[in-house]
PDB file of N, CA, C and O in Angstrom:
ATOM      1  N   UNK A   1     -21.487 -52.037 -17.564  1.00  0.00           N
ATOM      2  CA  UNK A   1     -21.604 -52.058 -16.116  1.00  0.00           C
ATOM      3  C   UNK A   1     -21.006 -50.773 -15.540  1.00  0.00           C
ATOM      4  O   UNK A   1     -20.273 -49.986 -16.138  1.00  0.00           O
ATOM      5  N   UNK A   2     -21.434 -50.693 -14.298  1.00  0.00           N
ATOM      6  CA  UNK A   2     -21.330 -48.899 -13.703  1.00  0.00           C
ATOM      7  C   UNK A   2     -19.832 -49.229 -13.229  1.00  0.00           C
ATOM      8  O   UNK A   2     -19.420 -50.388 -13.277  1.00  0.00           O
ATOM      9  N   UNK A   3     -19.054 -48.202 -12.784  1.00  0.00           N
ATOM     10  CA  UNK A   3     -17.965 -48.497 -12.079  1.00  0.00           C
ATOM     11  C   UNK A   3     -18.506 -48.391 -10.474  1.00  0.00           C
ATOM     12  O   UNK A   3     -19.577 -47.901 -10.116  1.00  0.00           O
ATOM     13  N   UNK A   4     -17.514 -48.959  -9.653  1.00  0.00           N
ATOM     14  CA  UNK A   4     -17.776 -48.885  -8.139  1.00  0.00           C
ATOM     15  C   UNK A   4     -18.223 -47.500  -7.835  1.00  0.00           C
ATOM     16  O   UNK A   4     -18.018 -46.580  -8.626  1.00  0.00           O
ATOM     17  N   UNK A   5     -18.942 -47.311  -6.492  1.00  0.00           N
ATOM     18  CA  UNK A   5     -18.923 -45.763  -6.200  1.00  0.00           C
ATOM     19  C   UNK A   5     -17.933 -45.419  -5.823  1.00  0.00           C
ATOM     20  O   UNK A   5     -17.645 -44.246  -6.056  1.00  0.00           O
ATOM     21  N   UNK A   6     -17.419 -45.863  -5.429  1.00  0.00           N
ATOM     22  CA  UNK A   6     -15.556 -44.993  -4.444  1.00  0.00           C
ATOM     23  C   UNK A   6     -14.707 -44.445  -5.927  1.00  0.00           C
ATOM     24  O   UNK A   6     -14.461 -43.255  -6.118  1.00  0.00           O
ATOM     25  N   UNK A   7     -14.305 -45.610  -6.957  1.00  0.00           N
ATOM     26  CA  UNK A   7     -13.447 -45.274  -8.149  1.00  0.00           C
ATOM     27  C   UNK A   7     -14.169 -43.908  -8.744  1.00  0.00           C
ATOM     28  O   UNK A   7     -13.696 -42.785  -8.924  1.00  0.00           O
ATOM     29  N   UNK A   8     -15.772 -44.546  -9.030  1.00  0.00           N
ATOM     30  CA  UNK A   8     -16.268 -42.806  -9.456  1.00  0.00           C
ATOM     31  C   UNK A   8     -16.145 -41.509  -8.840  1.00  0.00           C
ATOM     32  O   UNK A   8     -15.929 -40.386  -9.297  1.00  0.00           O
ATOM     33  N   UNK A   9     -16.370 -42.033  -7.501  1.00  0.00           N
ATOM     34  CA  UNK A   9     -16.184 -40.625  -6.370  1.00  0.00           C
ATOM     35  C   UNK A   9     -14.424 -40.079  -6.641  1.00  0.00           C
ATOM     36  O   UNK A   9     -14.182 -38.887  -6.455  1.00  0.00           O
ATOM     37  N   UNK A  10     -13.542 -40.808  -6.977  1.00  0.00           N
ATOM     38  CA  UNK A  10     -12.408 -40.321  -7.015  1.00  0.00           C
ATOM     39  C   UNK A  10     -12.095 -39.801  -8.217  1.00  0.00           C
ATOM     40  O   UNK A  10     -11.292 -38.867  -8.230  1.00  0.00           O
ATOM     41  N   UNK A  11     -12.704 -40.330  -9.580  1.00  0.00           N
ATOM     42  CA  UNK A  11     -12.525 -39.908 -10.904  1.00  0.00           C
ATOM     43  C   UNK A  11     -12.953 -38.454 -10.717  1.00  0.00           C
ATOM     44  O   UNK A  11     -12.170 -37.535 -10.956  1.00  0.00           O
ATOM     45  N   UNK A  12     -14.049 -38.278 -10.339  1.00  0.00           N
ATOM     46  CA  UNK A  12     -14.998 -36.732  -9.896  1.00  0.00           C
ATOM     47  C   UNK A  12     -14.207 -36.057  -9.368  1.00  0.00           C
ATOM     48  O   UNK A  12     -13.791 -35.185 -10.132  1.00  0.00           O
ATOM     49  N   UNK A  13     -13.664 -36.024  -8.140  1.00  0.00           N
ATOM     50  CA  UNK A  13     -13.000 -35.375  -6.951  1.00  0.00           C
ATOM     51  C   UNK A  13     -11.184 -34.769  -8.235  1.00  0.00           C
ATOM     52  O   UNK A  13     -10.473 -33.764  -8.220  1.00  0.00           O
ATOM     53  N   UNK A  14     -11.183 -36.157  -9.171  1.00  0.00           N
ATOM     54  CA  UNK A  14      -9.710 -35.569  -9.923  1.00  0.00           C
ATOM     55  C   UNK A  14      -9.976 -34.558 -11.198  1.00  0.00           C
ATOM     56  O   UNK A  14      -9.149 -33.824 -11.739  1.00  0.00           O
ATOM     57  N   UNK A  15     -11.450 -34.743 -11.538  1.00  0.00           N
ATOM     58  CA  UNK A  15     -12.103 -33.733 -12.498  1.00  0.00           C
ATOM     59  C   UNK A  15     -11.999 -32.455 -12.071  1.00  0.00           C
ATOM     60  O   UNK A  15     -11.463 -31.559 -12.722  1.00  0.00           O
ATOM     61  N   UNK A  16     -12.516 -32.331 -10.952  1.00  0.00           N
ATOM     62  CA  UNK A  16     -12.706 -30.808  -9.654  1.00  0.00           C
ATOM     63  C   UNK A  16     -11.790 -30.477  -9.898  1.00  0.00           C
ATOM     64  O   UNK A  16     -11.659 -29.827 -10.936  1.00  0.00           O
ATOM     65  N   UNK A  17     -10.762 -30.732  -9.128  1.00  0.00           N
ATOM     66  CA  UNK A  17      -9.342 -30.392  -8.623  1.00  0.00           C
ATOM     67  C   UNK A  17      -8.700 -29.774 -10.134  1.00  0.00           C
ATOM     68  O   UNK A  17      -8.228 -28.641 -10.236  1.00  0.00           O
ATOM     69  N   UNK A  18      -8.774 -30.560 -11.026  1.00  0.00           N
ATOM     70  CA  UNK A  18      -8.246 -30.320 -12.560  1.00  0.00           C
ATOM     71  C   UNK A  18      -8.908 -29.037 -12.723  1.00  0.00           C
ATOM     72  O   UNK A  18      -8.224 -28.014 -12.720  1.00  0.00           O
ATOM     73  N   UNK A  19     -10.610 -28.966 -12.917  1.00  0.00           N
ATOM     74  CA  UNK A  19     -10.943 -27.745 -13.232  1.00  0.00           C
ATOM     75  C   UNK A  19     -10.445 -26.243 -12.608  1.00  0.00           C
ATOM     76  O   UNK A  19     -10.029 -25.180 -13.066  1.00  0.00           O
ATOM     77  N   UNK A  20     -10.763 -26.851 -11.215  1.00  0.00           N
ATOM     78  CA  UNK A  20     -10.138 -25.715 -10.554  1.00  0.00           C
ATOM     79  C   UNK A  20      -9.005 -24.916 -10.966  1.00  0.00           C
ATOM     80  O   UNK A  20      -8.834 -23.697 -10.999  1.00  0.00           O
ATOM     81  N   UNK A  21      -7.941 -26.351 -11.412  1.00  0.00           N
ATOM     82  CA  UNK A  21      -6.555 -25.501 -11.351  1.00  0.00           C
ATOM     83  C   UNK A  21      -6.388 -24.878 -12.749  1.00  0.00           C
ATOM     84  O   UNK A  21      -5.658 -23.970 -13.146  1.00  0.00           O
ATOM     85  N   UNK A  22      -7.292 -25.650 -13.368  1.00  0.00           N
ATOM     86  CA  UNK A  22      -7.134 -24.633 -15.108  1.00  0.00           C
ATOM     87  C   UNK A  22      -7.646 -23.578 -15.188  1.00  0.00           C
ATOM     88  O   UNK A  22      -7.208 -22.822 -16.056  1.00  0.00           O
ATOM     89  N   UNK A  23      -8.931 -23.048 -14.192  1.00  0.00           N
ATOM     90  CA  UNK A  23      -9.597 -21.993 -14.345  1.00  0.00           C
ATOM     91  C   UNK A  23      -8.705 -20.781 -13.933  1.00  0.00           C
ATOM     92  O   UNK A  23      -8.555 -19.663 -14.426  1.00  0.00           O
ATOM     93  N   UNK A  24      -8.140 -21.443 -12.791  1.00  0.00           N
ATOM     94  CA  UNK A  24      -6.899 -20.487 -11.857  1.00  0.00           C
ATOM     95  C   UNK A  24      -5.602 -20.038 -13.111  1.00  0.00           C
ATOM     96  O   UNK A  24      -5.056 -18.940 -13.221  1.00  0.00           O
ATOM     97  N   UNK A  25      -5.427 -20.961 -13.732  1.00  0.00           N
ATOM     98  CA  UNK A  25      -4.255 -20.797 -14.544  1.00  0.00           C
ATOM     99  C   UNK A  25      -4.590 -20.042 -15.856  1.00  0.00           C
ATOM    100  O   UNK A  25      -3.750 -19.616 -16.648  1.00  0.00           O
ATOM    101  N   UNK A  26      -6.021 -19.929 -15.982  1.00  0.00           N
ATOM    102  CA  UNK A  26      -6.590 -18.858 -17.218  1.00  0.00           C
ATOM    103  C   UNK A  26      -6.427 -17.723 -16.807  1.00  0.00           C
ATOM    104  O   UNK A  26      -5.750 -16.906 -17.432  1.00  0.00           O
ATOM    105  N   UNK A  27      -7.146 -17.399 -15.433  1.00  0.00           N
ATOM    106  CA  UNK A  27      -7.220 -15.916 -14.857  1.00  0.00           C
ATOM    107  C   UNK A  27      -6.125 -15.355 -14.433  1.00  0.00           C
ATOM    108  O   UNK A  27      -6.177 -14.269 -13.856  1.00  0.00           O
ATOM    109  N   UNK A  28      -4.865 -16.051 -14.664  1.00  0.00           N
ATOM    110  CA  UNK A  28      -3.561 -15.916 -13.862  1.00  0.00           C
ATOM    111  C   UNK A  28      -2.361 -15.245 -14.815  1.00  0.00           C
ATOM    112  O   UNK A  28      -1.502 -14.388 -14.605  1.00  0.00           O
ATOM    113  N   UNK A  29      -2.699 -15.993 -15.864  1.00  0.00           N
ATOM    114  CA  UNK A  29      -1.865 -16.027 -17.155  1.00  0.00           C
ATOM    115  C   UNK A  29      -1.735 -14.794 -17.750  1.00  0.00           C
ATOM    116  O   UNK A  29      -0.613 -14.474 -18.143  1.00  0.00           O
ATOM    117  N   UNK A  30      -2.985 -13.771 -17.948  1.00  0.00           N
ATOM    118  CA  UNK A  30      -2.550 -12.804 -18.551  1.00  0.00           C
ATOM    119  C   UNK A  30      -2.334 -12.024 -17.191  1.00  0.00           C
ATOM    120  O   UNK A  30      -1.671 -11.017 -17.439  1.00  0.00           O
ATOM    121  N   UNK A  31      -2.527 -12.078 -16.365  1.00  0.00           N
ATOM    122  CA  UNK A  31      -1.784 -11.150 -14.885  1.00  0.00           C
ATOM    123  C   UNK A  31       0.218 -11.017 -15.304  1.00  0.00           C
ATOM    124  O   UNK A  31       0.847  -9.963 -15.210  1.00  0.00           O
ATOM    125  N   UNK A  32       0.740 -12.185 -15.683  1.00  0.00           N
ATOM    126  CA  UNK A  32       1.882 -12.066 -16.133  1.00  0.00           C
ATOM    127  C   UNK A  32       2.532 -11.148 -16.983  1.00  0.00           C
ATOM    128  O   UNK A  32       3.736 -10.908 -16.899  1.00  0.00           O
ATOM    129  N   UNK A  33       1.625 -10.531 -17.951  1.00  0.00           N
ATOM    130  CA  UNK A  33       2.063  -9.868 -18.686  1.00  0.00           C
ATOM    131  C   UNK A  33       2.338  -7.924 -18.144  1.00  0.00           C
ATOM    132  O   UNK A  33       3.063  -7.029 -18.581  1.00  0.00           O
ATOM    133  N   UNK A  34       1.402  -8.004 -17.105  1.00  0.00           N
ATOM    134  CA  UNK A  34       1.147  -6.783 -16.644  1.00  0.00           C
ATOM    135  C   UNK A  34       2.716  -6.988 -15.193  1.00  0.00           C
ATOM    136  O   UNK A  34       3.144  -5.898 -14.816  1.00  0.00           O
ATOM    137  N   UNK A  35       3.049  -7.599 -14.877  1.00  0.00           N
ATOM    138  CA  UNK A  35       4.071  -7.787 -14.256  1.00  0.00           C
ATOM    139  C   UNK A  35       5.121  -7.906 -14.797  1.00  0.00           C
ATOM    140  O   UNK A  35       5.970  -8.541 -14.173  1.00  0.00           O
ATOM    141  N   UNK A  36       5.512  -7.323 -16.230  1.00  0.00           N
ATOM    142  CA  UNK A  36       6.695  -7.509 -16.986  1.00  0.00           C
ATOM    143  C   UNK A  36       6.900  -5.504 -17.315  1.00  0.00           C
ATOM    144  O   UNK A  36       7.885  -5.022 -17.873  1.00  0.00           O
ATOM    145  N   UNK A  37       5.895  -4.823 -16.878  1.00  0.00           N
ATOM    146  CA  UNK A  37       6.227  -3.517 -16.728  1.00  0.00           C
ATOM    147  C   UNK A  37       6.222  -3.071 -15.363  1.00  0.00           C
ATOM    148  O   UNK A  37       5.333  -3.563 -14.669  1.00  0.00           O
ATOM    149  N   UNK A  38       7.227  -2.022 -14.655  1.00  0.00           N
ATOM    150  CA  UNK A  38       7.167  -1.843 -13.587  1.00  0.00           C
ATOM    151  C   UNK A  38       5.806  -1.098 -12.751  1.00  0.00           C
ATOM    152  O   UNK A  38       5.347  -1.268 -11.621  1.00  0.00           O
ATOM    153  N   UNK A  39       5.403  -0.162 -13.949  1.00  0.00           N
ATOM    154  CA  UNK A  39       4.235   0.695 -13.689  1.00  0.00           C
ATOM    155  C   UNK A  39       2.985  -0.423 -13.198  1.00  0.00           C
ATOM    156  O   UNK A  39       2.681  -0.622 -12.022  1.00  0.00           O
ATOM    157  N   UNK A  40       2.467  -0.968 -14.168  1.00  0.00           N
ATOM    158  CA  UNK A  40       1.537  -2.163 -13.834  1.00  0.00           C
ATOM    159  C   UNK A  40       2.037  -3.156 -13.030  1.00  0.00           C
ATOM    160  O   UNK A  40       1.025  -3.690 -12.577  1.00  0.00           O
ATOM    161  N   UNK A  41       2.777  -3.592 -12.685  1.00  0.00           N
ATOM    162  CA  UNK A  41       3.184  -3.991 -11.698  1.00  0.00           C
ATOM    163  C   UNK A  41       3.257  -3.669 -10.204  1.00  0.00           C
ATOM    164  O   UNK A  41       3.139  -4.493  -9.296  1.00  0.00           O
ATOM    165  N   UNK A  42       3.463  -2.392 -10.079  1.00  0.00           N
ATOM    166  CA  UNK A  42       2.909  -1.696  -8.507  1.00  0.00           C
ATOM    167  C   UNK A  42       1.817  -1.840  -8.728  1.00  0.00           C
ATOM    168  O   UNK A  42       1.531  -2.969  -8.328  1.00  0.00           O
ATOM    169  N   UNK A  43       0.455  -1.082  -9.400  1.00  0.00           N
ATOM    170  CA  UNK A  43      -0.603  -1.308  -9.514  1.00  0.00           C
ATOM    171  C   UNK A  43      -1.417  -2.501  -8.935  1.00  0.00           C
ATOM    172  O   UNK A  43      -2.190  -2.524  -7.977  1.00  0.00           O
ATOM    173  N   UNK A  44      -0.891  -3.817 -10.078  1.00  0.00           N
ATOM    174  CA  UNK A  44      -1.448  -4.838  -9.864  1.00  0.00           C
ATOM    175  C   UNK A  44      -1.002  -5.109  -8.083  1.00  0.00           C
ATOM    176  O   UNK A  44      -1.901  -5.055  -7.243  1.00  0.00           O
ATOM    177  N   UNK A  45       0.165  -5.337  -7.747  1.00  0.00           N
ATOM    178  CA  UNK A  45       0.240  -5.627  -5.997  1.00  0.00           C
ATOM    179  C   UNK A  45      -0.454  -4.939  -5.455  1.00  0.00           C
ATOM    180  O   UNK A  45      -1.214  -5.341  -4.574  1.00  0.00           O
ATOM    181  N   UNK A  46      -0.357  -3.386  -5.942  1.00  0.00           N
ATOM    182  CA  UNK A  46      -1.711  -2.822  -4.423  1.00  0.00           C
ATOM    183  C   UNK A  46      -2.628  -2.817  -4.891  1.00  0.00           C
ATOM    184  O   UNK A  46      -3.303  -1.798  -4.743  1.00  0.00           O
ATOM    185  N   UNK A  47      -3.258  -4.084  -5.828  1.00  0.00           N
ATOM    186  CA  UNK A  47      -4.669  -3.992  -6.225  1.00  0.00           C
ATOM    187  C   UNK A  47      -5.068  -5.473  -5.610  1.00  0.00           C
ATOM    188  O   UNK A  47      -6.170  -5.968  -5.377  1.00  0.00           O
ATOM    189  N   UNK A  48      -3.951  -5.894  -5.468  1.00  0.00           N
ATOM    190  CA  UNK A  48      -4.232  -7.608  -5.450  1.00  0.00           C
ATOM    191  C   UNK A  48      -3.971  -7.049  -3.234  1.00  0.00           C
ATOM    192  O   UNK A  48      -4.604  -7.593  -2.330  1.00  0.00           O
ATOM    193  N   UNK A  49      -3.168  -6.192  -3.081  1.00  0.00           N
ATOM    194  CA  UNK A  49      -3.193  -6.354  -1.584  1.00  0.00           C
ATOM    195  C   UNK A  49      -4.769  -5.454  -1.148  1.00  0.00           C
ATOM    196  O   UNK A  49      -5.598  -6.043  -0.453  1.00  0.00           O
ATOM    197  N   UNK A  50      -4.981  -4.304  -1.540  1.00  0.00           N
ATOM    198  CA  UNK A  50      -6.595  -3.603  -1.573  1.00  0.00           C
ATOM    199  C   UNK A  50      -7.657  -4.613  -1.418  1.00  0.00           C
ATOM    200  O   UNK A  50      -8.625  -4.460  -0.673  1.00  0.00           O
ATOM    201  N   UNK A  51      -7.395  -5.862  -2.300  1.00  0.00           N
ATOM    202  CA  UNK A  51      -8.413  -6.835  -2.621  1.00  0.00           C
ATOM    203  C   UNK A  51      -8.296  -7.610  -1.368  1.00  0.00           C
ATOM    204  O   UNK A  51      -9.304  -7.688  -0.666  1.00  0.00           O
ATOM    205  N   UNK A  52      -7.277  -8.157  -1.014  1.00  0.00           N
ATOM    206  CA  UNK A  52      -6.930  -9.082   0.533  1.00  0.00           C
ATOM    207  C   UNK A  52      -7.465  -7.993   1.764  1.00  0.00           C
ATOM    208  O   UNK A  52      -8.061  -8.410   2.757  1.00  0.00           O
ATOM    209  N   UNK A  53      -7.299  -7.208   1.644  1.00  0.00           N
ATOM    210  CA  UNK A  53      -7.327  -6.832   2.858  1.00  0.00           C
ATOM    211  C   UNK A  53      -9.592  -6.436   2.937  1.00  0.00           C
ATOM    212  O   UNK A  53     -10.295  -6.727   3.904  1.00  0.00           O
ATOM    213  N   UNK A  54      -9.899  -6.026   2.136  1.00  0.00           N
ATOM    214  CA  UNK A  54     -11.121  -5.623   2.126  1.00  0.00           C
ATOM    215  C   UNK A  54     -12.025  -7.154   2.298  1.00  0.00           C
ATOM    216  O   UNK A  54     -13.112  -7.387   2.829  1.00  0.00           O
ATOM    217  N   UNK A  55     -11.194  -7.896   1.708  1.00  0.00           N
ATOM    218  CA  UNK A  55     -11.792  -9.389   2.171  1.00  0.00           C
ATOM    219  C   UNK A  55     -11.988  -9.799   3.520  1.00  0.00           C
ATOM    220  O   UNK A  55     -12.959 -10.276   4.107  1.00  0.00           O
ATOM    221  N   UNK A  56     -10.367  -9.376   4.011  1.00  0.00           N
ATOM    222  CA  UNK A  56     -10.112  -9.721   5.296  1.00  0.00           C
ATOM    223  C   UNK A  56     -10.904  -8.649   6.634  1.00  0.00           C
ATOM    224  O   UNK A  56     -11.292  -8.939   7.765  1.00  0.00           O
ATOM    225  N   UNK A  57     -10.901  -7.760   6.108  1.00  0.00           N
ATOM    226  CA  UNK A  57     -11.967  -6.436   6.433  1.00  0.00           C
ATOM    227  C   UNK A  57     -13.566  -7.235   6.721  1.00  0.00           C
ATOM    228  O   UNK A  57     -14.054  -7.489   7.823  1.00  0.00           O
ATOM    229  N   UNK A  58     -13.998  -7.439   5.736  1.00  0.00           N
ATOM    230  CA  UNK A  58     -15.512  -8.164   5.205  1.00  0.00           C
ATOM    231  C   UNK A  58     -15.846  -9.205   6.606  1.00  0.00           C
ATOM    232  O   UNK A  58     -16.495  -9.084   7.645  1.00  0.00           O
ATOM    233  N   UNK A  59     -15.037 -10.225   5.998  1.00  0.00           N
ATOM    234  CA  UNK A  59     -15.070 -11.252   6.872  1.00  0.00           C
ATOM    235  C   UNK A  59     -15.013 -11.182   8.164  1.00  0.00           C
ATOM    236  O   UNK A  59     -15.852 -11.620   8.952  1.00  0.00           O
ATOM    237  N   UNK A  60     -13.633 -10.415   8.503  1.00  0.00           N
ATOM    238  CA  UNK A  60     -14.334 -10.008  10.255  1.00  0.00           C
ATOM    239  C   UNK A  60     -15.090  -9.509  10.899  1.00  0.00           C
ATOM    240  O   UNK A  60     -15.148  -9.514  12.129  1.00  0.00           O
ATOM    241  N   UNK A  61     -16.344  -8.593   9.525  1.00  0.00           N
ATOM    242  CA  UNK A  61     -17.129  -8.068  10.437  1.00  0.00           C
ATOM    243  C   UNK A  61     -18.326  -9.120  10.580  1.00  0.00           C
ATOM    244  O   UNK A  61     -19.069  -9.383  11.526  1.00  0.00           O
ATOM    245  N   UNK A  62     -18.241  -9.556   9.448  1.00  0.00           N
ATOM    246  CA  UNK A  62     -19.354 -10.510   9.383  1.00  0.00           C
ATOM    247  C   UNK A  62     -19.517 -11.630  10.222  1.00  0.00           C
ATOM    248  O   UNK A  62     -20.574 -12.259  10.247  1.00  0.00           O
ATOM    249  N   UNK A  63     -18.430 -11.950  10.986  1.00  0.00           N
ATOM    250  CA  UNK A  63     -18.047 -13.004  11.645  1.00  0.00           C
ATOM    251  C   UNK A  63     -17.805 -12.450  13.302  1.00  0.00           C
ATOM    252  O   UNK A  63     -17.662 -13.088  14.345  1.00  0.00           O
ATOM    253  N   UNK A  64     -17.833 -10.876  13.001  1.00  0.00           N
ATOM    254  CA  UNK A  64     -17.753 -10.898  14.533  1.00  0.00           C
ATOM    255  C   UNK A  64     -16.361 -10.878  15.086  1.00  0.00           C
ATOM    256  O   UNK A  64     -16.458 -11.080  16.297  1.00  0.00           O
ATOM    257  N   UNK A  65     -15.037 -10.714  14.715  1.00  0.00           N
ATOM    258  CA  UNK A  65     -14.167 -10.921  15.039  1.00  0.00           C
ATOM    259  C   UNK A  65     -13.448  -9.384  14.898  1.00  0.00           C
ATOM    260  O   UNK A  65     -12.240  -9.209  14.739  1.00  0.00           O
ATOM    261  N   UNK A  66     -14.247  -8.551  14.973  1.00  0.00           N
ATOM    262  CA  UNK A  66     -13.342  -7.325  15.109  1.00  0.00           C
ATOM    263  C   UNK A  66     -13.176  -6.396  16.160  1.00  0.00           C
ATOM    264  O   UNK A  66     -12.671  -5.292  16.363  1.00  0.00           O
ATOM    265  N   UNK A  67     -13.696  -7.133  16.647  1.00  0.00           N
ATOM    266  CA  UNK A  67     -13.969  -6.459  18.516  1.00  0.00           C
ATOM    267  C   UNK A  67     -14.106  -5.165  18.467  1.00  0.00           C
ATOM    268  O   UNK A  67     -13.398  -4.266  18.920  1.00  0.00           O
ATOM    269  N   UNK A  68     -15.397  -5.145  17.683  1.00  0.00           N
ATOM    270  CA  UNK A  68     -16.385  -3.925  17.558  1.00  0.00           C
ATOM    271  C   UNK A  68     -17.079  -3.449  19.038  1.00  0.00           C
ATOM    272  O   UNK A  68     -18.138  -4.073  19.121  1.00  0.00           O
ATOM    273  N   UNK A  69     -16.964  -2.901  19.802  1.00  0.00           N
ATOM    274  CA  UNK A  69     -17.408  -2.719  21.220  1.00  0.00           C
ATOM    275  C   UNK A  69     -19.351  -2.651  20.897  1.00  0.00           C
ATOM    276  O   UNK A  69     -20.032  -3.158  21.789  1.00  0.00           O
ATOM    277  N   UNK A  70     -19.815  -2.280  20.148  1.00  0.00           N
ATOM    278  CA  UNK A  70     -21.194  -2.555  19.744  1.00  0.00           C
ATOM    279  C   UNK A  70     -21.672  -3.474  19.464  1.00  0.00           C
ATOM    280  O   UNK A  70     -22.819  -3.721  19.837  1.00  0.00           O
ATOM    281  N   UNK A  71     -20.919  -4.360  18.659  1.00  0.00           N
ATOM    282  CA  UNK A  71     -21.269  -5.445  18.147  1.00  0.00           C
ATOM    283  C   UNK A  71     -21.731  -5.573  16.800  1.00  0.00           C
ATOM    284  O   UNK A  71     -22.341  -6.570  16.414  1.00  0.00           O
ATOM    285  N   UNK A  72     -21.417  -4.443  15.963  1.00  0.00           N
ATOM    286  CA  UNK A  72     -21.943  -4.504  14.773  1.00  0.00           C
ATOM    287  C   UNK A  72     -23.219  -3.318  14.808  1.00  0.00           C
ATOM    288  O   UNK A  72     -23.521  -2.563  15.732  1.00  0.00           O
ATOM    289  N   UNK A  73     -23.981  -3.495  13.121  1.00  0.00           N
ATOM    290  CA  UNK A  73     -24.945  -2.409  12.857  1.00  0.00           C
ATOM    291  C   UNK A  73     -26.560  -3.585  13.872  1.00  0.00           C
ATOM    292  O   UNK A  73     -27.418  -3.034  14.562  1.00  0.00           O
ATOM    293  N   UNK A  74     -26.511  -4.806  13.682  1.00  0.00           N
ATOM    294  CA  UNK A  74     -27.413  -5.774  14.254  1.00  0.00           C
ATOM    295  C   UNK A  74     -27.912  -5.335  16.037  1.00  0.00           C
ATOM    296  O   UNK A  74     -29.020  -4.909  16.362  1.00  0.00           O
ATOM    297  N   UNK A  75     -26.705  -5.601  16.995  1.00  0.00           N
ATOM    298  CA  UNK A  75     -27.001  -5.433  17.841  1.00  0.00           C
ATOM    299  C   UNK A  75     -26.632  -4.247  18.815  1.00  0.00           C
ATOM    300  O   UNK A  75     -26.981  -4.199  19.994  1.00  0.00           O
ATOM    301  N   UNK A  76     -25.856  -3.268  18.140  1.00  0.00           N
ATOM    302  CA  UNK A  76     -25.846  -1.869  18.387  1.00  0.00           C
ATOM    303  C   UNK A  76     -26.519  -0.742  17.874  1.00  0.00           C
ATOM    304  O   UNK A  76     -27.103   0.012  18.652  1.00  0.00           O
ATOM    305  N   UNK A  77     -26.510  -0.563  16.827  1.00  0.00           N
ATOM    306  CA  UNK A  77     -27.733  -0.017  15.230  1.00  0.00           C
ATOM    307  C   UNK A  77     -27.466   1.606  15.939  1.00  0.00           C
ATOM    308  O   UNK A  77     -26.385   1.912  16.444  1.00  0.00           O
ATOM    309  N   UNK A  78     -28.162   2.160  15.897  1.00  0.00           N
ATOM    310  CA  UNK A  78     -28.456   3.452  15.975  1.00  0.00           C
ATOM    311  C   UNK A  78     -28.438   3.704  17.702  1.00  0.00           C
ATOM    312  O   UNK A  78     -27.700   4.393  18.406  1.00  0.00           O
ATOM    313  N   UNK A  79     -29.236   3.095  17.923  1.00  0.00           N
ATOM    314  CA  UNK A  79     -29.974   2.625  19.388  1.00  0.00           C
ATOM    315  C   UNK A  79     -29.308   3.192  20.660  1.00  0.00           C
ATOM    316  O   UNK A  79     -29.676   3.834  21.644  1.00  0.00           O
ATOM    317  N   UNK A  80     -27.980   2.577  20.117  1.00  0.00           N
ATOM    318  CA  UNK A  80     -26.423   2.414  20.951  1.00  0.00           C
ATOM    319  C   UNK A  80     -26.314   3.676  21.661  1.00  0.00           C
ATOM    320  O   UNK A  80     -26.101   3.665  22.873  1.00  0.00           O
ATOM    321  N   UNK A  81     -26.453   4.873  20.952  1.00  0.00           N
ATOM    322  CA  UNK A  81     -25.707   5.939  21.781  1.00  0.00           C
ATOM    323  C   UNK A  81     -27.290   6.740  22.188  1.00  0.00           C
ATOM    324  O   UNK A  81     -27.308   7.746  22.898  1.00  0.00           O
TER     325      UNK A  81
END
């Protein structure tokens, strides 16, 4: 016999969550080792802050939140000036 849908929906939802955090803890793990020299260690922070910020860069334009006085390449383009 099947189990309820809710118990399955929660078995699933604790599978996710699990995968997630092991995948995180693979890609993470050897980052440690490069943080046990000082050299790779600056590196890795302004590679890991380069990476945040170009995200955070990305996203606002894409979203419109950078109070671009044009409005972007869409509704300013060339046109603009």
């Amino acid at each position: 016999q099947d189990p309820p849908f809710w118990e399955n929906m929660v078995r699933y939802s604790r599978y996710f969550v699990t995968l997630l955090v092991g995948t995180g803890y693979v890609i993470v793990k050897p980052l440690g080792a490069l943080l046990k020299r000082p050299g790779t260690a600056v590196l890795l922070v302004a590679g890991v802050g380069t990476g945040a910020f170009l995200v955070k860069f990305t996203l606002e334009a894409m979203l419109g939140l950078n109070g671009d006085p044009l409005g972007g390449p869409v509704q300013g383009g060339l046109g603009a000036f």
